[in-house]
Every structure is written in structure tokens, then in C-alpha cells.
SERO-4910 file (N, C-alpha, C, O; in steps of 0.05 Angstrom, whole numbers):
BEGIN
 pado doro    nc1    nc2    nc3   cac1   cac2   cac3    cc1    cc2    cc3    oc1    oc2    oc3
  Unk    A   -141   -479    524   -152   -452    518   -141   -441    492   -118   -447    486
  Unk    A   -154   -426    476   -145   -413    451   -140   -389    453   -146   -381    475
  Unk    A   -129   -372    438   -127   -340    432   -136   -334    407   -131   -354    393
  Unk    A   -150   -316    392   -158   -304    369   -128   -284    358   -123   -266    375
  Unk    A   -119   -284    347    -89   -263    331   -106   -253    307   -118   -269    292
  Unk    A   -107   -230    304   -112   -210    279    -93   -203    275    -75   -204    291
  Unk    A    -88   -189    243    -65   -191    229    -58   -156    222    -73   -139    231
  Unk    A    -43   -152    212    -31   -120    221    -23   -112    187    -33   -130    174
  Unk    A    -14   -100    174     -6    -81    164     15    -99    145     37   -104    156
  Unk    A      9   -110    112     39   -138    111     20   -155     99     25   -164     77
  Unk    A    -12   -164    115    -22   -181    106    -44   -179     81    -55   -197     69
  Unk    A    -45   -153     79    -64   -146     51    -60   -150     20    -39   -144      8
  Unk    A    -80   -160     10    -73   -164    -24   -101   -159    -37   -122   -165    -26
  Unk    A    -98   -149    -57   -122   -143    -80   -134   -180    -79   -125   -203    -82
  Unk    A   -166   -162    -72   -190   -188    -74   -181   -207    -46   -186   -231    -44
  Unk    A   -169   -195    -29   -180   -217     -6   -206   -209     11   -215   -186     14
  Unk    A   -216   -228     20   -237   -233     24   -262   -235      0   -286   -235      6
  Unk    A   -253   -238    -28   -271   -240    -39   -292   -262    -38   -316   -259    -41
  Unk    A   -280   -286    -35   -292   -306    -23   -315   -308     -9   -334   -318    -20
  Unk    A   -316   -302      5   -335   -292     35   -352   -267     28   -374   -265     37
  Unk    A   -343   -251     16   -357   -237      7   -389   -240    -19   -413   -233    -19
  Unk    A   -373   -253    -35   -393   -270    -50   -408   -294    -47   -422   -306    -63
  Unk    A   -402   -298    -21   -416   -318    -18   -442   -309      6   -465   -316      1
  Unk    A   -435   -291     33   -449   -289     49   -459   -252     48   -444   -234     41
  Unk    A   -477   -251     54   -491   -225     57   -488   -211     80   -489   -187     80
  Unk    A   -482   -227    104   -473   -212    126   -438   -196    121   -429   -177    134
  Unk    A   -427   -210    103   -402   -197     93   -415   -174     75   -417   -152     86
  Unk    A   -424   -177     49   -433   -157     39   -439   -125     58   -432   -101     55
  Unk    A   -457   -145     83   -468   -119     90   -448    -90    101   -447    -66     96
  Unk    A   -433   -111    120   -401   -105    133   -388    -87    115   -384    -64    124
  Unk    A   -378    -91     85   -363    -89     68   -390    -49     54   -387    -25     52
  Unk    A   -405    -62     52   -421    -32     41   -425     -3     70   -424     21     67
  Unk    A   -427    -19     93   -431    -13    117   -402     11    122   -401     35    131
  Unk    A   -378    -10    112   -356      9    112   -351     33    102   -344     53    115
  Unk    A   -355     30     71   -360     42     44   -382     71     49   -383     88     31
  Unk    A   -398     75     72   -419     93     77   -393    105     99   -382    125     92
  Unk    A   -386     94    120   -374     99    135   -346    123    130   -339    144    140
  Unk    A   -338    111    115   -306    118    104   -315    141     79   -298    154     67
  Unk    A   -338    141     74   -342    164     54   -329    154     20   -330    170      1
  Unk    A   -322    133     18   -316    130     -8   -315     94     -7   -312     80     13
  Unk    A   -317     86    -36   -309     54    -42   -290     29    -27   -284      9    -39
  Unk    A   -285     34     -9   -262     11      4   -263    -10     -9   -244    -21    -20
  Unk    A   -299    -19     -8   -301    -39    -16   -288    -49    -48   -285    -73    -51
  Unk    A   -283    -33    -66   -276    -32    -96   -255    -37    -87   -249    -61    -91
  Unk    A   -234    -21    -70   -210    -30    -72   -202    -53    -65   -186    -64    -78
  Unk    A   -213    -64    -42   -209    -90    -30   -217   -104    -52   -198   -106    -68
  Unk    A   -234   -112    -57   -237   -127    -81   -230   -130   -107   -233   -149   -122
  Unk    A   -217   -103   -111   -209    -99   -150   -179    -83   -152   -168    -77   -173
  Unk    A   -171    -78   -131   -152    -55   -129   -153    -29   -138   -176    -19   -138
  Unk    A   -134    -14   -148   -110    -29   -162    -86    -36   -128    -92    -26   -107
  Unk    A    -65    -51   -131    -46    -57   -114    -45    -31   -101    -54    -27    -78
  Unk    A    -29     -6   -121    -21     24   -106    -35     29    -74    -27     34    -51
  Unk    A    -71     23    -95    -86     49    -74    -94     25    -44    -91     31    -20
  Unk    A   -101      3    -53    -90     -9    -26    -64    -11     -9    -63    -19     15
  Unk    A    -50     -6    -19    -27    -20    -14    -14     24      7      5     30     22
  Unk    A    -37     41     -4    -37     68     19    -43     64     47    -60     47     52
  Unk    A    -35     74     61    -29     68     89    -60     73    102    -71     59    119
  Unk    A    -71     96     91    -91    103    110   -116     73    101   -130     58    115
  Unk    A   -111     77     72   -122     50     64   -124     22     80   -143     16     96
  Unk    A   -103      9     74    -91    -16     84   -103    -18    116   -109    -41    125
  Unk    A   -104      0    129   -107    -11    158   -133    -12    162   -139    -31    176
  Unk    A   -157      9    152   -185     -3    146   -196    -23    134   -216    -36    138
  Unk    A   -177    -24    115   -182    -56    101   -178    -77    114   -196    -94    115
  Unk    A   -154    -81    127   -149   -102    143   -169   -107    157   -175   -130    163
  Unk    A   -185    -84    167   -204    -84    201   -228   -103    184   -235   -126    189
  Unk    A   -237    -88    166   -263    -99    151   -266   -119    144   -288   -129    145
  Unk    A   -239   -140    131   -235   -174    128   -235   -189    159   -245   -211    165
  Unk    A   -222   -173    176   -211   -189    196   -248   -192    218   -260   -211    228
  Unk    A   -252   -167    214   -282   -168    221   -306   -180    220   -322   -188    237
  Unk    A   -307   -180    181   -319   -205    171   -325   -229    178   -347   -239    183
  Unk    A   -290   -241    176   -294   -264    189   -304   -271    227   -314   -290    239
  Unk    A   -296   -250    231   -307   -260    253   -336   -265    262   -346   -283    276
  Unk    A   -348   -239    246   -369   -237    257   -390   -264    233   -412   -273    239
  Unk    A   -378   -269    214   -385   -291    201   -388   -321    220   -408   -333    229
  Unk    A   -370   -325    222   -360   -348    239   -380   -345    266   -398   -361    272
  Unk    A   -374   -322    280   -402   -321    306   -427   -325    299   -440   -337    316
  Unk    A   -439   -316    274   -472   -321    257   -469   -350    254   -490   -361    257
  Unk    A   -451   -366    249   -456   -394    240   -450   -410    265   -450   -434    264
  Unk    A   -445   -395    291   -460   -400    315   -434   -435    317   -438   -458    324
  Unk    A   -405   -417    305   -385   -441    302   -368   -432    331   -353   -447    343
  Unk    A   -371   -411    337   -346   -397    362   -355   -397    384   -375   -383    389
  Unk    A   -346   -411    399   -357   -410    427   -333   -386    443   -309   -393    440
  Unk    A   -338   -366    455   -325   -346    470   -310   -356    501   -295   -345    518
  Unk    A   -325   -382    499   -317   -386    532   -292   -395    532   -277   -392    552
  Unk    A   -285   -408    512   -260   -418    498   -229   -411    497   -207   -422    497
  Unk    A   -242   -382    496   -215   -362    489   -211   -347    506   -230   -345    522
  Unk    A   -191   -335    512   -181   -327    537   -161   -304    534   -148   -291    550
  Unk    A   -163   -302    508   -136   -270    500   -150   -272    472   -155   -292    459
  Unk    A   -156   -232    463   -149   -228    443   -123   -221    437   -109   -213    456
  Unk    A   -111   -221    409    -89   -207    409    -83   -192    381    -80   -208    363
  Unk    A    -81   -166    373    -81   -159    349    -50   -146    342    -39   -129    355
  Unk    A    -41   -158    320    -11   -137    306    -17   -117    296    -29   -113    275
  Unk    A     -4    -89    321    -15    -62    308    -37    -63    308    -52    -73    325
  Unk    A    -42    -46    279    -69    -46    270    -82    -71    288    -99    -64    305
  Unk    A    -77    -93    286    -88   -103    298   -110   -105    311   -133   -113    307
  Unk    A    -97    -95    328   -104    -99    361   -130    -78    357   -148    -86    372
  Unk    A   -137    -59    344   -165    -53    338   -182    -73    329   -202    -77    343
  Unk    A   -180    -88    309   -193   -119    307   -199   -124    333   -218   -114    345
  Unk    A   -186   -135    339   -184   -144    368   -212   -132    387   -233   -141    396
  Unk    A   -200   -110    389   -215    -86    396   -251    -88    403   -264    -88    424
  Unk    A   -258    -89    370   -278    -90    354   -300   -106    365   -322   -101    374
  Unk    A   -274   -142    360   -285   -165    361   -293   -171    395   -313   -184    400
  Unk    A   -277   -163    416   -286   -160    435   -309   -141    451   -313   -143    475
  Unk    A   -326   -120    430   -345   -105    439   -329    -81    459   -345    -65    470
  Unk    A   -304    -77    464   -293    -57    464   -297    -26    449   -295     -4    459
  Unk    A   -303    -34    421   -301     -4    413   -325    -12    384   -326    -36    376
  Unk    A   -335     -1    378   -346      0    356   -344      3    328   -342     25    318
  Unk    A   -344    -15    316   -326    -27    286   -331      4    265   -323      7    242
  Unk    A   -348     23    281   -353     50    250   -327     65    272   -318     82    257
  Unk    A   -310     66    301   -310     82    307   -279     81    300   -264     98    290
  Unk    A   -271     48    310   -254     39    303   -239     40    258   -219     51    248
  Unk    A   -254     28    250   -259     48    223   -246     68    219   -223     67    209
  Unk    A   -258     94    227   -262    127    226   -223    122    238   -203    125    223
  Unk    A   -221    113    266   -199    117    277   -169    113    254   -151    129    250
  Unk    A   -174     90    244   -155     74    231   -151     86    204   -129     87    194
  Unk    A   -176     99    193   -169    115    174   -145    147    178   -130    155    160
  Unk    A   -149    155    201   -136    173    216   -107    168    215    -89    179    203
  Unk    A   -109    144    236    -85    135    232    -65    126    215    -41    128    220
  Unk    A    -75    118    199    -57    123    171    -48    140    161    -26    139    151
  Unk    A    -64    160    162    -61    180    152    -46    201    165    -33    218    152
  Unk    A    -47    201    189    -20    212    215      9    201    214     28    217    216
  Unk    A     12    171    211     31    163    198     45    160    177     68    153    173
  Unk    A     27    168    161     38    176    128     50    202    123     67    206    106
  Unk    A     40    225    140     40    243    137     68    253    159     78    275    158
  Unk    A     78    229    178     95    240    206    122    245    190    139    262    196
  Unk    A    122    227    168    149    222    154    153    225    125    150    205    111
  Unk    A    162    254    111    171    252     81    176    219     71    192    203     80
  Unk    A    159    216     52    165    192     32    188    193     28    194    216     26
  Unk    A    208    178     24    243    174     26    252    171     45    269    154     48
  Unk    A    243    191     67    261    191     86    263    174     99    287    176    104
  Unk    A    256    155    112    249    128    124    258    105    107    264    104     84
  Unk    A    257     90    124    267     54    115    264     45    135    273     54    156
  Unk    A    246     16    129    245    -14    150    262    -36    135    261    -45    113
  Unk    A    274    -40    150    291    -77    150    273    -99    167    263    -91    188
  Unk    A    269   -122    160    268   -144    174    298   -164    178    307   -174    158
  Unk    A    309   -167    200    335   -178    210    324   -209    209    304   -213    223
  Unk    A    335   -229    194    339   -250    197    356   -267    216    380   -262    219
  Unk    A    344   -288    232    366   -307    251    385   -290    261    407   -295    249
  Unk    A    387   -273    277    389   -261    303    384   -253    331    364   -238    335
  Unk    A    396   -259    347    378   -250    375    384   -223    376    402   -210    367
  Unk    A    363   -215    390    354   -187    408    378   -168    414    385   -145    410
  Unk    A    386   -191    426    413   -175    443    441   -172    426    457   -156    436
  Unk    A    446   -181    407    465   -185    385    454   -157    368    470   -140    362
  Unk    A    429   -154    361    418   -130    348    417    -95    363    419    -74    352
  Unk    A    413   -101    396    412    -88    408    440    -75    407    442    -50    409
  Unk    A    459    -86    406    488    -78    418    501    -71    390    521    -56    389
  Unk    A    493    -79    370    497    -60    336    482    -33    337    495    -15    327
  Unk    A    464    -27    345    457     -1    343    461     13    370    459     38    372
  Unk    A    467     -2    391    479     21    400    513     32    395    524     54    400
  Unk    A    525      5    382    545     21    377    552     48    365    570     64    372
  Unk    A    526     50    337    525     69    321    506     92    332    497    109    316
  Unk    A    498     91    364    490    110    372    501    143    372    523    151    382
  Unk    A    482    159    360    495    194    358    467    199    354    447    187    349
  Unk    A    478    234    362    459    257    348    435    247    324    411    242    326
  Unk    A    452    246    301    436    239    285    426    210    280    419    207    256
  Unk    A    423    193    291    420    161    292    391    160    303    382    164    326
  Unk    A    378    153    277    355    141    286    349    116    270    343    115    246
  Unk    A    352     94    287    343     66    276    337     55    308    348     61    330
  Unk    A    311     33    300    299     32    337    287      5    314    281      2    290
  Unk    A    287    -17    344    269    -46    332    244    -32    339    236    -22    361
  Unk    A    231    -34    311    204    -26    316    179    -55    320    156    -52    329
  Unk    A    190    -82    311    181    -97    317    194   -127    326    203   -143    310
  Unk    A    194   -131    352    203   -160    359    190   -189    357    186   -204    376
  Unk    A    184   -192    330    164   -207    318    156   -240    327    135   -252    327
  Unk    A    190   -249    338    188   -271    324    216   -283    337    233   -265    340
  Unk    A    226   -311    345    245   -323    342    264   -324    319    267   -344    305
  Unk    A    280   -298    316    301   -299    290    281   -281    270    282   -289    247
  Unk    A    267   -261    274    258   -244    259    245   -218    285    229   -217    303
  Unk    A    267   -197    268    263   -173    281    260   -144    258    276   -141    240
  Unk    A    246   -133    262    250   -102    249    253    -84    254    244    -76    275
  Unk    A    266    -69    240    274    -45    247    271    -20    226    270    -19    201
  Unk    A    269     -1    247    255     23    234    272     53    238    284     59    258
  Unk    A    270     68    218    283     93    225    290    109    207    278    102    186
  Unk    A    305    130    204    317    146    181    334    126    160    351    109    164
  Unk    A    323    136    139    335    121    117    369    121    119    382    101    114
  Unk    A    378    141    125    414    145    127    414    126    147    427    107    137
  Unk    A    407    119    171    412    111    199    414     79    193    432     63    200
  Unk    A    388     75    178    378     50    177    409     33    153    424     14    158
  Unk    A    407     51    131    426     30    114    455     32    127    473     17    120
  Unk    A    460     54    146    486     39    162    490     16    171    507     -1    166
  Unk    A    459     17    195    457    -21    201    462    -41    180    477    -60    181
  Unk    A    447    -33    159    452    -53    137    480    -67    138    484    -91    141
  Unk    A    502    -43    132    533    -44    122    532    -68    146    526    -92    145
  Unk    A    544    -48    176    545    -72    194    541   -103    199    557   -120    206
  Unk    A    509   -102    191    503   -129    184    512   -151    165    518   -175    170
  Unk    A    513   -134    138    530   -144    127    557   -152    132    567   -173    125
  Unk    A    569   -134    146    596   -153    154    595   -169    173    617   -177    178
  Unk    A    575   -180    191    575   -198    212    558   -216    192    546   -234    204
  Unk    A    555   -216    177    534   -233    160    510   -242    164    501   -265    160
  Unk    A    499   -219    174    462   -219    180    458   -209    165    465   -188    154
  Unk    A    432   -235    158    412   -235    133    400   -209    139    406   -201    162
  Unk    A    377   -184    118    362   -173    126    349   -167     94    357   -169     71
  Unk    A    328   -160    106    307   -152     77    297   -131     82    289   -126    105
  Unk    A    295   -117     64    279    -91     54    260    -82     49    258    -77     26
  Unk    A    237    -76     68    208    -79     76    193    -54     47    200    -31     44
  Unk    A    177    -66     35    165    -41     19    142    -27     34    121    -38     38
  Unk    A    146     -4     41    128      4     69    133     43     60    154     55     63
  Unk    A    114     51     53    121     81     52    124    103     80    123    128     80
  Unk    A    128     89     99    132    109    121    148     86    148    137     63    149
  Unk    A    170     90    166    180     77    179    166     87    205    171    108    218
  Unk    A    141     59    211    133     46    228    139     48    259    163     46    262
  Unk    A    127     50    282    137     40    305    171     43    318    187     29    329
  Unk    A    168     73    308    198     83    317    189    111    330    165    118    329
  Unk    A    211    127    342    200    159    358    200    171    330    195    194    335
  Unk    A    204    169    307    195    186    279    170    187    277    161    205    262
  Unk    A    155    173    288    121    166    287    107    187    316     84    194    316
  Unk    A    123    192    333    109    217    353     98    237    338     76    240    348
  Unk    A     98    255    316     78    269    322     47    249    307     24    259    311
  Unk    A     49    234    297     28    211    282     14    204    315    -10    201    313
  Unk    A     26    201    346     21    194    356      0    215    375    -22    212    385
  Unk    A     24    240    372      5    266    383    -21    275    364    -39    287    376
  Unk    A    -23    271    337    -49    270    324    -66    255    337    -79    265    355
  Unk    A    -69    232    330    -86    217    352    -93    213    372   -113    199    377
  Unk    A    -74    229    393    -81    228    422   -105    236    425   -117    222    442
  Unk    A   -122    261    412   -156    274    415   -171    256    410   -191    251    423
  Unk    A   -161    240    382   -184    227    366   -193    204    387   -216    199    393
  Unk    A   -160    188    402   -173    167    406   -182    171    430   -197    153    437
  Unk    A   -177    194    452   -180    196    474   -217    209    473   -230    216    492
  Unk    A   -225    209    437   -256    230    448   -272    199    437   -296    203    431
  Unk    A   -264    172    433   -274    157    424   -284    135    455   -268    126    472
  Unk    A   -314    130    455   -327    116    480   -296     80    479   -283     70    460
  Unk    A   -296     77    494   -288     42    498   -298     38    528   -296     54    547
  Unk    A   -311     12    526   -314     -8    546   -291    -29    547   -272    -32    531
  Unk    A   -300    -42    572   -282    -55    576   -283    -87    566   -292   -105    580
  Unk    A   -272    -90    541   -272   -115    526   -277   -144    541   -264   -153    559
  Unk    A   -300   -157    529   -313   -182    544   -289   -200    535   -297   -223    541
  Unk    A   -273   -202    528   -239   -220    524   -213   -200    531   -208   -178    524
  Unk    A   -204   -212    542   -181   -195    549   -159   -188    533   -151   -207    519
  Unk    A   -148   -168    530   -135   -158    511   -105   -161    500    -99   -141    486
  Unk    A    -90   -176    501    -56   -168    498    -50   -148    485    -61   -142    464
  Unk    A    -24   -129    501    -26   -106    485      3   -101    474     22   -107    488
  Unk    A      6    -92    451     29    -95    438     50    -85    451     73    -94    450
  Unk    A     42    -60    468     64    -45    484     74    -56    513     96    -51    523
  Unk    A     53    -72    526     65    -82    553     66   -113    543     76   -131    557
  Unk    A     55   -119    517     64   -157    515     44   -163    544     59   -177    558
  Unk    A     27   -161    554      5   -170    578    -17   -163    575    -21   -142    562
  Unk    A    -39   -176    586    -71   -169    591    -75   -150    597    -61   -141    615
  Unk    A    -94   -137    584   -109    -97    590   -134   -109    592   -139   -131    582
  Unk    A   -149    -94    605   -186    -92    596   -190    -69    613   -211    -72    624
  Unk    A   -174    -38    622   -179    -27    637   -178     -7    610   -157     -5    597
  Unk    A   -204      8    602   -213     26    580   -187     54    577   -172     60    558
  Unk    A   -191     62    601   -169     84    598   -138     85    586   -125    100    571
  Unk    A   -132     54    604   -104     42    596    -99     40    572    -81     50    559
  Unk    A   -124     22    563   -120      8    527   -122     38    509   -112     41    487
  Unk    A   -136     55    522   -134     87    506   -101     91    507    -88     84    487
  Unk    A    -89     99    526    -63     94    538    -43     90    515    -31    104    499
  Unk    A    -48     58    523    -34     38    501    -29     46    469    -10     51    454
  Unk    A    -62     44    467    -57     62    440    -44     68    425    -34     57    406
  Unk    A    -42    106    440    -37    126    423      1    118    430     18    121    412
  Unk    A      8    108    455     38    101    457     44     83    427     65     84    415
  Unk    A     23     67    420     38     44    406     42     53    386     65     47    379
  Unk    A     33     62    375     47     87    347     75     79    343     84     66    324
  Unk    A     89     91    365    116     95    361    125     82    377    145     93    387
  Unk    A    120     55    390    126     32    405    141     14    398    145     14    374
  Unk    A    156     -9    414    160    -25    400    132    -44    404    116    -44    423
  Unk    A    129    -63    375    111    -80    379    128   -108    389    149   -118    381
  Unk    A    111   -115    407    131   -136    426    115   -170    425    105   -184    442
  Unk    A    118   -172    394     92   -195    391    110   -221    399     95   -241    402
  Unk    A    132   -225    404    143   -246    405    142   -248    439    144   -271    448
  Unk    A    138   -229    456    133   -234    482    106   -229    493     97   -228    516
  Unk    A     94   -224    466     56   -226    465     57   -259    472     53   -272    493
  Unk    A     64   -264    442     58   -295    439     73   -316    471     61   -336    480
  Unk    A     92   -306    481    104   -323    500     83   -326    528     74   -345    540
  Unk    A     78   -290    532     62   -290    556     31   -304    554     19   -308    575
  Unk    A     21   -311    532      0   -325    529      1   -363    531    -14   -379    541
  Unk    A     24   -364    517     25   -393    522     36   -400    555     28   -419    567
  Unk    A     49   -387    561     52   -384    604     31   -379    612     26   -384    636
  Unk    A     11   -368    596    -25   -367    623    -49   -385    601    -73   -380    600
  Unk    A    -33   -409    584    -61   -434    586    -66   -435    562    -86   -448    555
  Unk    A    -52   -424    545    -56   -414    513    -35   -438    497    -11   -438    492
  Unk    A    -68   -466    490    -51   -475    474    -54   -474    444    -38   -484    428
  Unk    A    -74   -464    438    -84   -459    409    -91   -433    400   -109   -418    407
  Unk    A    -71   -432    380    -70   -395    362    -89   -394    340    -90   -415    327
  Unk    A   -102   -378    335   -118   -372    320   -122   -351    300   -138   -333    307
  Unk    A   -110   -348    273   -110   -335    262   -134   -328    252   -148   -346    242
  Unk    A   -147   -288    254   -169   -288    243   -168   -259    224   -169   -235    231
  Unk    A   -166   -273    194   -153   -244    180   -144   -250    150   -146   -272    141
  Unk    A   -135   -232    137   -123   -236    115    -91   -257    116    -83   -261    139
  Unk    A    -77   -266     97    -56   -272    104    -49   -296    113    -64   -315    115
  Unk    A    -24   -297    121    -23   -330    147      1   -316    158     19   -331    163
  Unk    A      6   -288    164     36   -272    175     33   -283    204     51   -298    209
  Unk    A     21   -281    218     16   -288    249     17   -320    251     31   -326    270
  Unk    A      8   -339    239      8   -358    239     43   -372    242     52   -391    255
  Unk    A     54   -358    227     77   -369    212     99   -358    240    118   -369    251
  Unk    A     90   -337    243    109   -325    268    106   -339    301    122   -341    320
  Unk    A     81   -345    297     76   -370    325     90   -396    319    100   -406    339
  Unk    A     92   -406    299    104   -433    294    139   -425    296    150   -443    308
  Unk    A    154   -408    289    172   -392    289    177   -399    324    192   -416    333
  Unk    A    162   -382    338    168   -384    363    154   -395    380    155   -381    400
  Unk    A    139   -415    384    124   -437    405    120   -464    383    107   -465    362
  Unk    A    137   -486    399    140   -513    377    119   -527    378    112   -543    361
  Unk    A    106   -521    400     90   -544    423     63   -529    418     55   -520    440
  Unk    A     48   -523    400     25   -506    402     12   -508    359     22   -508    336
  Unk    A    -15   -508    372    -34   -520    346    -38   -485    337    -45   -467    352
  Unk    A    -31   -482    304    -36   -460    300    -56   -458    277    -51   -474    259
  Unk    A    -79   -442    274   -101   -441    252   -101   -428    244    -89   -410    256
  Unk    A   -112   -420    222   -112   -390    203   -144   -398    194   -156   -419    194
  Unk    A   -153   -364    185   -184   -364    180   -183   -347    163   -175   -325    169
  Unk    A   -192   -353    137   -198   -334    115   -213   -341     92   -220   -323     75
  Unk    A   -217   -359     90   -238   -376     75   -259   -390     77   -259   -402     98
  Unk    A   -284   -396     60   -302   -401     70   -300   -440     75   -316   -452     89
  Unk    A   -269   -456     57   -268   -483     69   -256   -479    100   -256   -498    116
  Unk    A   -246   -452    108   -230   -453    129   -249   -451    151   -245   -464    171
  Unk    A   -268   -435    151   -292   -439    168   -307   -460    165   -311   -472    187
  Unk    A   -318   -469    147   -328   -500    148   -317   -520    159   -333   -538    167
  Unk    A   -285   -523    164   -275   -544    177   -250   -540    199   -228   -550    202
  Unk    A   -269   -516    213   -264   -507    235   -281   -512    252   -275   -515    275
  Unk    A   -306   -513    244   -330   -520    260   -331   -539    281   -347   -534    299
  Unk    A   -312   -566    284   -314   -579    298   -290   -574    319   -293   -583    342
  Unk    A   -263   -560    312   -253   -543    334   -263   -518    350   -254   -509    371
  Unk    A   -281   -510    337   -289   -489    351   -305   -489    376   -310   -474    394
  Unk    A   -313   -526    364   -345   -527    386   -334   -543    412   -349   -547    431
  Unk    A   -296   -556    410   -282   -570    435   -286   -549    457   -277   -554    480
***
């Protein structure tokens, strides 16, 4: 059985999807379709930049939806995807609206409209400065867990905002809070990097980004997705509409729990990952943590051409 993985927030760059774009009209249409939707050019940016204005939050996560979309709905016209196949969507973050989308769950203008929101709730939850993300290199959970709580107080806010990965974790929070961990780390000699990200992600700094959204997404229709859902906040199958509303507006300020996404899928029959999106971030993080498992990425038009004959096993 396979899973479909859409890609989150990390995997965007000026002119992806240009490919596909120039070549097929059902992308075009997708790509102008947005562009009416969103009230201004996406499509220019995605394609021409400059880096800055994609690289804006409210930006970046519509963009993502519109490549990751593309392809899918590309790949279904060339009548290469068989559905019976797959057995979990699963999207990072942003994500998981892909996801969403691609499962007939929610509607790609509503989903759109949403994501533009959302960015923009999260950009807005946290003064520019004040925040900082780290990615923790080759560490476990529990070794990370027991550093911040040592430096638990009043003023301490640093929270793993994402458990990505076998030996890759992030973390999110007040900029003071966060480069304490740093020091720490540094003296136990954990690796960590310095995420360029204008607002810290998937921490309780992101609640009121989460209480913005709570109307938007709670006045938006969802059915219950013809693929079942993994959801970043329970790491398990949703298809119950209210829940995945639920899920949601929690995941804001959640941890994203993709490393026990990815586990609980390969425990229910999941032997082939499927990347469908900008990037190869998801790809690289399944090989990271499951040894024993065939991983694909989709973003090109050779990559759909000689996918065709996996798609149709």
C-alpha cells in the first residue's frame, strides 16, 4: 500500500513548478484559477519571485497548496494514479490542507482563501524578532525534552514545535528562551541550526494565530475525505469532518508529530511514501526514519512520466 506526503512550509523556491506549468494547461489553469482567487498574481511570484515576497508567510503556504495541487491533479488527468492504492494522506502543516484538497475534503478556492489567512494570523501572532526556530541535530526526544525542562520558568518559552524525523527535531519559541537552549546544547555538543523563518511556528506563541482561525475554519463546508487522513496533532487516521476542523485550528500551535505520522503508517501496510510537492523535505525525512520502505518524490514532468508504471502496480 502507498501514502501520498505533501510538503509544508521549507519546501518553496522561486520558479518551482515552472516545468509543469509550461508545459500543461490544466496547470496553467490551476495557477490563473488561484491568481482570481487570492485577488492578486501568486502566479508571478511562484514563477519569477522575487525570493522576499515568496519567501512571506501568508504567501508561501498558498503557494505550496497550488504546486502540490497541480501535481496531483496533473498526474490524476494522465489517468497515472490509481486511488485504490493508497490508503493515508498525509500533509506537513500546511500540508495537510493539500492533503485536504486532494482528498475532496475541502475545496482547493476554500482551502486557498484559508491558507492565505493563515499566514497571515501567524505572521501577525508574533513581533518580527521576537521569535526563533532551531532544528536539533542527532538527538533523541527525551535527551531534548529534559534540557528544556530544566530551563523551565515564568518567562521560558521554547516548545518542540516539530518532531520531524530520527535525529532531527525543532524547536520553537521566544527568541531569549530559544538561544539559551542553544548555550546548553552547545555544551553537551548538540549540533543545531538556525531556521530562517519570520515568525516561531507550532509553539503556544501561535494561540492567538489559532483563535483567528477558529471562525474562518469552523464557517468553511468539509466532507469527509475519500482517503484517510493522518493528522499532524494525533500522528493517526481522521476522516470525521468536525474532528479534522478540530485538528486544525489546534495544529497552529501543536506539536507537528511527523516522525510518529510516518511510524503509524508503516504499522497499518504503508510500504511506499510518496512525495507530492515542491522540494524532496519529506522524502529525505522518511528515509531518515523507516530503512525498509521505497520513497518517491513528484515534481517534474520526467518524474511523472516514469512514475507511470508504479502508479498502475
Amino acid at each position: 500500500m502507498k501514502a501520498l506526503l505533501f510538503p509544508g512550509q521549507g519546501s518553496q523556491s522561486v520558479g518551482m513548478g515552472r516545468e509543469i506549468f509550461e508545459k500543461h494547461d490544466l496547470v496553467k489553469k490551476i495557477f490563473y484559477e488561484a491568481d482570481k482567487i487570492l485577488g492578486f498574481k501568486i502566479s508571478k511570484v511562484i514563477l519569477e519571485g522575487p525570493p522576499e515576497e515568496l519567501n512571506k508567510t501568508q504567501i508561501t503556504q498558498p503557494a505550496i497548496l497550488i504546486i502540490s495541487y497541480s501535481i496531483f491533479k496533473l498526474i490524476e488527468s494522465l489517468g497515472n494514479f490509481d486511488l485504490k492504492n493508497c490508503k493515508f494522506f498525509c500533509g506537513h502543516s500546511l500540508g495537510e490542507y493539500s492533503a485536504l484538497v486532494c482528498s475532496n475534503s475541502i475545496k482547493f478556492s476554500e482551502a486557498l482563501f484559508l491558507l492565505n489567512e493563515r499566514g497571515k494570523a501567524m505572521q501577525e501572532a508574533v513581533k518580527i524578532g521576537e521569535g526563533k526556530m532551531i532544528a536539533v541535530l542527532g538527538c533523541e526526544l527525551a535527551r531534548i525534552n529534559k534540557i528544556l525542562d530544566d530551563n523551565k520558568d515564568s518567562n521560558f518559552i521554547c516548545e518542540i514545535a516539530n518532531d520531524n524525523s530520527t535525529g532531527q527535531i525543532i524547536l520553537s519559541g521566544l527568541k531569549k528562551s530559544v538561544e539559551k537552549i542553544q548555550e546548553d546544547l552547545k555544551k553537551e555538543k548538540i549540533k543545531n541550526i538556525v531556521l530562517p523563518v519570520s515568525a516561531p511556528f507550532h509553539c503556544s506563541l501561535m494561540k492567538p494565530a489559532s483563535e483567528k482561525m477558529s471562525t474562518k475554519i469552523s464557517s468553511v463546508n468539509f466532507i469527509r475525505p475519500n482517503i484517510e487522513i493522518i493528522s499532524n496533532v494525533t500522528a493517526s487516521a481522521e476522516n470525521e469532518p468536525t474532528k479534522i476542523k478540530s485538528l486544525l485550528i489546534k495544529q497552529i500551535y501543536s506539536l507537528v508529530r511527523w516522525r510518529e505520522s510516518m511510524l503509524f503508517m508503516a504499522n497499518n501496510g504503508i510500504k511506499e511514501f510518496i512525495e507530492i510537492g515542491p522540494g524532496k523535505v519529506l522524502s529525505g525525512l522518511v528515509k531518515r526514519t523507516l530503512k525498509n520502505h521505497t520513497v518517491l518524490n513528484i515534481n517534474t514532468n520526467e518524474d511523472i512520466e516514469s512514475i507511470n508504471d508504479k502508479f498502475k502496480k
